[in-house]
C-alpha positions as CSV (number, residue, x, y, z in Angstrom):
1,X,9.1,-0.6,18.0
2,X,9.6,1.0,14.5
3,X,12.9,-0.3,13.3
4,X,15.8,2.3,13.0
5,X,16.4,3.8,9.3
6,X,19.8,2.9,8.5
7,X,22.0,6.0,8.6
8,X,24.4,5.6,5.9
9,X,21.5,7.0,3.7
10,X,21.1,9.4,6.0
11,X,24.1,11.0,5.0
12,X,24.0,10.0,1.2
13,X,25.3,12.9,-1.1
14,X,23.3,12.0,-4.7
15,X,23.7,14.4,-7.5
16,X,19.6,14.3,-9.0
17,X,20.3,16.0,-11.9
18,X,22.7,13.1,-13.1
19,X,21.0,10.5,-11.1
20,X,19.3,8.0,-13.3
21,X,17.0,5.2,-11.8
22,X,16.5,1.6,-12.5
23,X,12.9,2.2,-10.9
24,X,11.1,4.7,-9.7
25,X,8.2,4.3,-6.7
26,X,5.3,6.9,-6.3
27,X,3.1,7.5,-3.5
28,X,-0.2,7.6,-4.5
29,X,-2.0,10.7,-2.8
30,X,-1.1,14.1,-3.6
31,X,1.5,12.9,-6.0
32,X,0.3,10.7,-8.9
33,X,-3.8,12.0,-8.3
34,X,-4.4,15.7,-7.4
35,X,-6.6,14.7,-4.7
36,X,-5.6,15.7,-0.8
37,X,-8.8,18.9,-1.3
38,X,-11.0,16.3,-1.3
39,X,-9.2,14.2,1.9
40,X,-9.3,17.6,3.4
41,X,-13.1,17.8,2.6
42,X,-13.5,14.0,4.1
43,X,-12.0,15.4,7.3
44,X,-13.3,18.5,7.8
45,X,-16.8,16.4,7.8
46,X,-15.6,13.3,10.1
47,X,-13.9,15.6,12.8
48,X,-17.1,17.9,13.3
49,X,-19.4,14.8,13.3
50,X,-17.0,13.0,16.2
51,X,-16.3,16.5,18.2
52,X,-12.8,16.4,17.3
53,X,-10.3,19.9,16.5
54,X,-9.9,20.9,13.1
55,X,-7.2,19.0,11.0
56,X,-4.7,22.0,10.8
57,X,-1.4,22.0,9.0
58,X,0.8,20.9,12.1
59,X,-1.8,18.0,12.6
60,X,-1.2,16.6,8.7
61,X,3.1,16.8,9.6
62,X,1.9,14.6,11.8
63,X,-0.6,12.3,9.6
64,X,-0.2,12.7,6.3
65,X,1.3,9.7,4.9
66,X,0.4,7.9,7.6
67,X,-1.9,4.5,7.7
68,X,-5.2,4.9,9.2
69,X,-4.5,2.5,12.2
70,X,-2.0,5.4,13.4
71,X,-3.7,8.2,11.9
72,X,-7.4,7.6,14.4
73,X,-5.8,7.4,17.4
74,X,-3.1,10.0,17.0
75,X,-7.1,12.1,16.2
76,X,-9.0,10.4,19.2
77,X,-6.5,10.6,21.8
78,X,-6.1,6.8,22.9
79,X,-5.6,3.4,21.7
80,X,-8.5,1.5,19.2
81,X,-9.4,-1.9,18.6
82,X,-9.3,-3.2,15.4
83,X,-12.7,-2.9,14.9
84,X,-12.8,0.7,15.9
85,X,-10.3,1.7,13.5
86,X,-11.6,-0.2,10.3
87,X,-15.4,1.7,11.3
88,X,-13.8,5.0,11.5
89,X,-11.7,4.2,8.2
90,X,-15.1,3.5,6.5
91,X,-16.8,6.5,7.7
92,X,-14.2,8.9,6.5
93,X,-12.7,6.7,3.5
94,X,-16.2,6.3,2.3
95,X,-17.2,9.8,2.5
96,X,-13.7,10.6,0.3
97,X,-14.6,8.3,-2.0
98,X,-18.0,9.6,-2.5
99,X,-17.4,13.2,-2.6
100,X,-14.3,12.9,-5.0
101,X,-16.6,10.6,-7.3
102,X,-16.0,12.3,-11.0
103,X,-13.1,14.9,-9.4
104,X,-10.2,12.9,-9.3
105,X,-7.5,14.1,-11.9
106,X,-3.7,13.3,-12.2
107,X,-1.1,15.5,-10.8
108,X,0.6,17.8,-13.7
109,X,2.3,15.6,-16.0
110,X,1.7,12.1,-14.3
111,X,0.7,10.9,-18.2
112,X,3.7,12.3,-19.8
113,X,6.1,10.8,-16.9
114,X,4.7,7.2,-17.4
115,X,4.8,7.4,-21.0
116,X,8.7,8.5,-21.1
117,X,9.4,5.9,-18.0
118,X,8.3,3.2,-20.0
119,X,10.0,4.4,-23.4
120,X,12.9,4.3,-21.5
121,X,12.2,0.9,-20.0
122,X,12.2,1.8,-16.1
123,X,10.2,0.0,-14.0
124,X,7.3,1.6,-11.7
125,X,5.8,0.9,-8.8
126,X,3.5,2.9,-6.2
127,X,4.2,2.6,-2.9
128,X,1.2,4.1,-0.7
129,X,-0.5,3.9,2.8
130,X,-3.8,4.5,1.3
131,X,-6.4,0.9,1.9
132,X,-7.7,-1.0,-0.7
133,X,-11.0,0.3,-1.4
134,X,-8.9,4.0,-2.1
135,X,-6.5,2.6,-4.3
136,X,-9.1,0.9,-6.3
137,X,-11.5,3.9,-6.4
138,X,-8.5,6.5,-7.3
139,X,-6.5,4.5,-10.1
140,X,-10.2,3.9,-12.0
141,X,-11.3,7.5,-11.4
142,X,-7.9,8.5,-13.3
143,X,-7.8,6.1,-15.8
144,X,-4.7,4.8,-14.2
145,X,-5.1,1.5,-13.0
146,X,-3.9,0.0,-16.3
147,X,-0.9,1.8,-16.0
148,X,0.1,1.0,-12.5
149,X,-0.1,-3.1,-12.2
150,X,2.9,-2.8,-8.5
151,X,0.8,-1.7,-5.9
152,X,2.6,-2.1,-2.7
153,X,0.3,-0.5,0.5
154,X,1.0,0.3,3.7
155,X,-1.1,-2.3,5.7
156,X,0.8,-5.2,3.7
157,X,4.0,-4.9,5.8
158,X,5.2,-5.0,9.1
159,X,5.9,-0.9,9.8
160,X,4.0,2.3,8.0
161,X,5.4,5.6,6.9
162,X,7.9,7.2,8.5
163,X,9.6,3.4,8.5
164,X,11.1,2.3,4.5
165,X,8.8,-1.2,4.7
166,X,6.3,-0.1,2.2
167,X,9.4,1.6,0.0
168,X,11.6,-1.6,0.4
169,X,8.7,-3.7,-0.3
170,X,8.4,-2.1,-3.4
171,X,11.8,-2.4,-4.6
172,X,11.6,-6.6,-3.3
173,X,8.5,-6.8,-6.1
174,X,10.5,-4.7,-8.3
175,X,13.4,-6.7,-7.8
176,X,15.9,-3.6,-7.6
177,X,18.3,-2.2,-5.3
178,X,16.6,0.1,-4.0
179,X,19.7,2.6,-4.1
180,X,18.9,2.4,-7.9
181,X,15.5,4.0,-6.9
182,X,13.5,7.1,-7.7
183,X,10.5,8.0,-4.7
184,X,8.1,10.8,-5.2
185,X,6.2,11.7,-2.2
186,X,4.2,14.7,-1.2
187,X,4.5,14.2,2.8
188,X,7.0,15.3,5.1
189,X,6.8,11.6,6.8
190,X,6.9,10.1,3.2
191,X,10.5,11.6,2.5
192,X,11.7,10.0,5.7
193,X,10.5,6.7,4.5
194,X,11.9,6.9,1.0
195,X,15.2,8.2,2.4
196,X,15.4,6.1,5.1
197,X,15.0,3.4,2.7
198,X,17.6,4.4,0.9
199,X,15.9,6.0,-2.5
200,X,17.2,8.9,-4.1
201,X,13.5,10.7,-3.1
202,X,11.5,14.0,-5.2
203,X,8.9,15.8,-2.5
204,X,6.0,17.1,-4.8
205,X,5.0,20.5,-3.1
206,X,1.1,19.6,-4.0
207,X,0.6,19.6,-0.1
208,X,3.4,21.0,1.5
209,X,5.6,24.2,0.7
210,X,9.4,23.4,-0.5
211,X,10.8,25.3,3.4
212,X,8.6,22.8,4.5
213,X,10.6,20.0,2.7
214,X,13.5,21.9,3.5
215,X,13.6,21.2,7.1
216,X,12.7,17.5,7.0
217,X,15.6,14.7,8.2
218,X,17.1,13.8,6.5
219,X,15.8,16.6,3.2
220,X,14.4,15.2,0.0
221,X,16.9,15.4,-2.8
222,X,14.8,18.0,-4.6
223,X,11.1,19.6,-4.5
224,X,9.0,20.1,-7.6
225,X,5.1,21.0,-8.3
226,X,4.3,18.8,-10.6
227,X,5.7,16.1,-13.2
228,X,5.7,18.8,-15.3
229,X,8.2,20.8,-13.4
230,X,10.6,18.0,-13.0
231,X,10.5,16.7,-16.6
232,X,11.9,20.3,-17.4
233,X,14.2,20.0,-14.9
234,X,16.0,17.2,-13.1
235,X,14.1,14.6,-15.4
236,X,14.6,16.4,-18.9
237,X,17.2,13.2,-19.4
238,X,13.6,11.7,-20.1
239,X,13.2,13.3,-23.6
């Protein structure tokens, strides 16, 4: 049973415009890396080869954000071994990794966010559900692995995303409240993690539209394209 987010941050009213974190906890796919086209590509290639429907929008609210031992069988239909699950993972995870070989860029602004987080002295983290071999083969292609040493994923705790383990994880590493947390997410499922951990959470509309955001529950405390957007917004404090 995934554990019950605890409702008191449910119902937390958090001014982001004056909000200023101790830390601040990124999701790795379609938020620090521009990358979900090429996931799509990945996907578009696996389902044909297996006979499966098309990946359509209301089937990513589903998985996106998701690990890949919910995300098969949610596609297949039934329950998987295992074994099952880490072959398909391969399959697809391997063909993302080779098609986005050399196309991987950060989102807007990712550069320019680290570089003021750490002048200011905040602490990072990313929090993803994304295995081992993508995190590896992402953060290199971006040049980002030296600037990302917290990685927290998804198959190192108990629950995935929509549950706050990964989230909560993070801030344990971190060693911060994680009230006193900033979460960036591009998923539907991602927000509810963040906010059910009890992070003050940005959706990045990379993947999903803002309306989209909008009607999530609990909402995210604010949408924005890019790091870009919300450096000249919300996170101008940052200058």
């Amino acid at each position: 049973m995934v554990p019950s987010p605890r409702s008191r941050y449910h119902t937390r009213v958090l001014d982001l415009e004056a909000f200023r974190p101790v830390a601040v906890v990124f999701d790795l796919d379609g938020t620090l890396v521009d990358n979900m086209d090429w996931h799509a590509k990945a996907f578009e290639a696996f389902v044909e080869r297996h006979g499966l429907p098309a990946v359509t929008m209301e089937m990513r609210h589903r998985i996106d954000g998701k690990r890949n031992s919910e995300i098969f069988p949610i596609l297949f239909g039934r329950e998987m071994s295992r074994e099952e699950v880490r072959a398909f993972e391969e399959e697809k995870e391997g063909a993302y990794r080779e098609l986005s070989r050399g196309g991987l860029e950060p989102l807007g602004g990712t550069t320019l966010l680290l570089d003021r987080l750490a002048a200011h002295g905040i602490a990072i983290a990313v929090a993803t559900s994304a295995p081992a071999e993508n995190v590896a083969h992402t953060l290199a292609e971006t040049g980002l692995q030296h600037r990302l040493p917290v990685i927290v994923r998804g198959d190192q705790v108990p629950y995935g995303k929509p549950a706050p383990d990964v989230f909560l994880h993070a801030a344990r590493v971190l060693d911060v409240d994680p009230a006193a947390c900033l979460a960036f997410e591009d998923a539907p499922l991602g927000v509810t993690a963040a906010r059910a951990a009890g992070m003050c959470c940005v959706a990045i509309t990379s993947s999903f539209t803002a309306e989209s955001f909008a009607s999530s529950s609990p909402p995210p405390h604010g949408t924005c394209a890019d790091f870009n957007e919300f450096l000249a917004g919300p996170g101008r404090w940052l200058t």
